[in-house]
N, C-alpha and C positions, 0 to 999 in steps of 0.2 A: 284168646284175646277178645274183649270186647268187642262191637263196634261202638262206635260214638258217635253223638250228636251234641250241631251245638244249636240249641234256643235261643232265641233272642225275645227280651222283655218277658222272661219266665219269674220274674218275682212273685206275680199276682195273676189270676182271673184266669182268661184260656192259656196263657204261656205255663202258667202253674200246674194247670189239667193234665197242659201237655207232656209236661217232665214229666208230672207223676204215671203218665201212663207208660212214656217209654223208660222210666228206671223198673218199672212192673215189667215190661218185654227185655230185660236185661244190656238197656245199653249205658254206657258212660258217657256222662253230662257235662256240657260244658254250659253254664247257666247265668245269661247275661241281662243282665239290671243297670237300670239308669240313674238311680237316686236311693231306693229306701234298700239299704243293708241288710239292716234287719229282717222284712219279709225276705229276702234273697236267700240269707244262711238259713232262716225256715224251712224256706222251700227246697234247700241241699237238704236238711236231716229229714225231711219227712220225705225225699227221691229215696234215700238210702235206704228208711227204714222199709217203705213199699216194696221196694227191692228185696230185702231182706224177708219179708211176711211170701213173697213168692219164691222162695227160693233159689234166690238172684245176689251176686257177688257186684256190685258196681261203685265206682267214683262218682262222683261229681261235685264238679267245681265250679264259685259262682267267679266274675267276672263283671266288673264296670263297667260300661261305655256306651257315649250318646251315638247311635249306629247315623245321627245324621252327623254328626262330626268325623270327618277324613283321617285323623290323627289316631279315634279312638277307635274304628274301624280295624284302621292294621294292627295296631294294640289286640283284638279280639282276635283275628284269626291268629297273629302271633302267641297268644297266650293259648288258645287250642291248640296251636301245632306241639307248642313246648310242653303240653301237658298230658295230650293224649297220644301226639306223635302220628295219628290218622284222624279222618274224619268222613264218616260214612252218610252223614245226615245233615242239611243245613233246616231250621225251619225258622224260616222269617215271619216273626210273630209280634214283635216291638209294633205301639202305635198310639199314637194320640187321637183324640175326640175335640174339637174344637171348647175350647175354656167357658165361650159363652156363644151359646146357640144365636146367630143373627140369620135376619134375612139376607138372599145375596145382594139387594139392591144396598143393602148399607153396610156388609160384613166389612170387615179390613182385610188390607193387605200383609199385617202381618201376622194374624190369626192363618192366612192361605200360606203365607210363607211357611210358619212354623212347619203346618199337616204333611204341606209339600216334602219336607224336609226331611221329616221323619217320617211321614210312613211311607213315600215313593223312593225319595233319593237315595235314601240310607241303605231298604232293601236293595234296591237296581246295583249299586255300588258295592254292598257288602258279596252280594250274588257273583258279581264278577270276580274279587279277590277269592270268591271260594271258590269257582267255579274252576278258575286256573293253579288252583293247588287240587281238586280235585281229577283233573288235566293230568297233573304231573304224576299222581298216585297211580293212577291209571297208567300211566305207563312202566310204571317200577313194580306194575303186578300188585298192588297191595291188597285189591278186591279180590278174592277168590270165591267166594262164593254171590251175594247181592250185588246190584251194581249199587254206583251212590246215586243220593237222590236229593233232591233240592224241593221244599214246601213251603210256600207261601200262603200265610192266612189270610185271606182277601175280606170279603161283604157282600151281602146279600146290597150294600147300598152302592156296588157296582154300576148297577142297573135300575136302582128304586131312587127315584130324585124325591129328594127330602130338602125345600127351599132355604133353610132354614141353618143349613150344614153342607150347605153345597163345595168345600174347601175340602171336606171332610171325605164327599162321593169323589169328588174326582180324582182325589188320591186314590180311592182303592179302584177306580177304572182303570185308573194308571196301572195298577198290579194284575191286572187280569190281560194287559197286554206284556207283562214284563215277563209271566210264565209264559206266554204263548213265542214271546222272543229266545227268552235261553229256554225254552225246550226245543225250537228249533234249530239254534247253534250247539246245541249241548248232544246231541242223538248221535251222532257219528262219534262223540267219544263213550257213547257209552251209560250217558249220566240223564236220568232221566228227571222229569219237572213237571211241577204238580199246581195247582191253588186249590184249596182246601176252603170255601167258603160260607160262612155261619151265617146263620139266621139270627132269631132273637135271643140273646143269652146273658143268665144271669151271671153278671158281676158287678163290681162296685162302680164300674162306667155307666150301667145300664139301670144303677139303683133308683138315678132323679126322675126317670122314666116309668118309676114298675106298673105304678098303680093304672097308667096310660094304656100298658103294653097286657097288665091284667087282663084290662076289659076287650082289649079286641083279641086276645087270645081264643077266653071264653065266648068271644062270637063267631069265632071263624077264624080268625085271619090267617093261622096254618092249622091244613090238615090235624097233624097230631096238634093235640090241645095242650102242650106246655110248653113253658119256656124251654131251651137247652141248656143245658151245663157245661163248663169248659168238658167234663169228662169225655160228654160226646165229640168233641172237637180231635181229643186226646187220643181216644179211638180211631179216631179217622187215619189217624197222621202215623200210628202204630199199624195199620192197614198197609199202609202205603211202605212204611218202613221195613217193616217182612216182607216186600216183595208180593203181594198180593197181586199186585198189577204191573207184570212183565212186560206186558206186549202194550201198555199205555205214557203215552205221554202227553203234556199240555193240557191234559185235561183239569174239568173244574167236579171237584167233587161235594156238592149240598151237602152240606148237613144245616136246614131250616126247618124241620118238621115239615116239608112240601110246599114253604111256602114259596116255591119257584116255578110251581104250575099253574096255569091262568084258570081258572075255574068259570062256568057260568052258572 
């Protein structure tokens, strides 16, 4: 049997990478979208066929729901439980970018609301419903070889204040303390937790940006000189996913081209 994971906001950009990396390490996908159908069933037949080019047998399934909505949350693990029956891998990936770039002195509060919503609440709460079906796994023996593991895609804008999208940083602060919380509720059963944090990376969020993010590439602004691609992201999370790192928890694993070293 497989194991499985399930993505969230895997239709497009680094959730996309990321399927496609772990249907390449041969797990089964549970692949959750919020609006566009169509990039979603995409992104199933190119898991499958990836899968298949490595010589890999796997499912995957895509799956609706806004993970900040309560209703469509349990919907999501419900539809993972019924389809794969286990679940070895959660990676909270789902996220908005503020609609319109404002400064903090004039953004809105419902621009803060939305971000809040989705990309803090949604993870913290869906984290939990998994975390205690994860709980229960764990006790009926279902792991026998990796433990399960729980991955959060966080930001390099954690910690980089950007005035302009500040609804946007403080969400992903919020996630770099939400691994640091269920990893340390989570360790006595067994279940270890991760954040996984990108740098600059190209996708269609980061398109209105490029010509920007060009030029300070090519002056510096990280060590290695190119953008990243969700692949690298994909990579990471495949790392984490084989068990690479037994003996870690809570931790934050870069992937920014360096740009998280202070240089002079």
């Amino acid at each position: 049997m497989n194991p499985a994971a399930l993505v969230t906001g895997a239709s497009r950009g680094i959730g996309r990478g990321i399927a496609l990396e772990l249907a390449q390490a041969g797990f089964d996908l549970a692949l959750n979208y919020a609006g566009n159908r169509e990039a979603a069933e995409q992104t199933r037949r190119d898991c499958v066929e990836a899968a298949r080019e490595n010589a890999k047998n796997i499912r995957a399934e895509i799956c609706q729901a806004d993970i900040s909505n309560t209703t469509d949350r349990q919907r999501l693990v419900q539809f993972t439980r019924d389809t794969f029956k286990r679940l070895d891998l959660l990676v909270n990936n789902a996220g908005l970018a503020p609609t319109v770039r404002a400064d903090i002195l004039e953004a809105s509060e419902e621009s803060f609301d939305l971000l809040i919503n989705v990309n803090l609440k949604g993870p913290y709460f869906l984290t939990q419903a998994v975390a205690n079906w994860m709980i229960e796994q764990t006790r009926q023996g279902v792991y026998k070889g990796a433990p399960p593991k729980i991955v959060t895609v966080g930001s390099i804008s954690a910690y980089t204040a950007s005035t302009n999208r500040g609804d946007y940083c403080v969400s992903k602060a919020g996630l770099a303390m939400l691994t640091r919380l269920y990893a340390a509720r989570l360790a006595e059963h067994g279940i270890l937790v991760y954040e996984i944090r990108p740098g600059v990376i190209a996708t269609d969020m980061t398109e209105s940006v490029k010509e920007k993010y060009d030029k300070l590439i090519a002056e510096g602004l990280t060590p290695i000189r190119r953008w990243g691609n969700p692949g690298d992201i994909g990579k990471a999370v495949v790392a984490v996913a084989l068990n690479y790192f037994p003996f870690s928890t809570g931790d934050v694993l870069n992937v920014d081209g360096g740009f998280h070293m202070r240089r002079l």
